[in-house]
N, C-alpha and C positions, 0 to 999 in steps of 0.2 A: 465399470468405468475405467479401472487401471490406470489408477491419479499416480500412485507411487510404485506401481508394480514395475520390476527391473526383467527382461524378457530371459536374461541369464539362471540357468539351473544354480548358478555357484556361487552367484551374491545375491542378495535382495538390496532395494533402496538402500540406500544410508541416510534419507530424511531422519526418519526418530530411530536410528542406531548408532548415532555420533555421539551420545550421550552415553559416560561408563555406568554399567550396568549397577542396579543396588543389590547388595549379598542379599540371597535369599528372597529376591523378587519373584516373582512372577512374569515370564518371557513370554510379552506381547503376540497375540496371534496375528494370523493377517486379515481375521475380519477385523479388530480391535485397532490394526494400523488403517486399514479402510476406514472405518467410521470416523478415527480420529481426523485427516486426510478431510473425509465431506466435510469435516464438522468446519478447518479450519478453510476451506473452498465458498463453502455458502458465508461463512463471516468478512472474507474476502467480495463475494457477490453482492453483499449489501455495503460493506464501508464504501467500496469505492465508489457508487454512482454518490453515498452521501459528500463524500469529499469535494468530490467532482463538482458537485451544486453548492457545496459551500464555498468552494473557490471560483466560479460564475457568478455568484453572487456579492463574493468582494469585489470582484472587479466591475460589477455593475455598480454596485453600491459605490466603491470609490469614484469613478467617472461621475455618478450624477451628482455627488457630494463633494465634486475636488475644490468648487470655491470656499468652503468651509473646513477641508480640512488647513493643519498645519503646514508651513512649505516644506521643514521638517521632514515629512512624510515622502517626500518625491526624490528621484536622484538630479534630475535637474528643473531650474526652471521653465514656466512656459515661454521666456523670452529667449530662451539658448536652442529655436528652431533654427534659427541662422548657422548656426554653430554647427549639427547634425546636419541640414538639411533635411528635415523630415516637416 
């Protein structure tokens, strides 16, 4: 896949190398920086269609619900189409 692979012999990414190292760890291989990489790609593949439907869904929900909500809730009123022209 070569999600973070840097094509360079003389550097590698700097995704998960910007963080100072802890004494006596253990220096990450590059399958380990791979897996980490899909791990946070596919968590990425799934929030965002959910986001995506939950903000489709407010904006549905608030149109069919706007005579119930608060005015509060609007930046303007529905009588300031004059005003925009919209």
């Amino acid at each position: 896949m070569g999600l973070v692979e840097n094509k360079t012999d003389s550097k590698r990414s700097t995704l998960f190398t910007d963080f100072p190292e802890v004494e006596g760890a253990p220096e990450a291989t590059p399958e380990e920086i791979q897996q980490e990489a899909e791990k946070w790609v596919q968590r990425c593949q799934y929030s965002a269609p959910a986001a995506v439907s939950l903000w489709i869904g407010w904006i549905i929900a608030s149109q069919l619900l706007r005579d119930q909500l608060p005015a509060g809730w609007f930046m303007a009123s529905f009588d300031d189409s004059s005003v925009t022209g919209w």
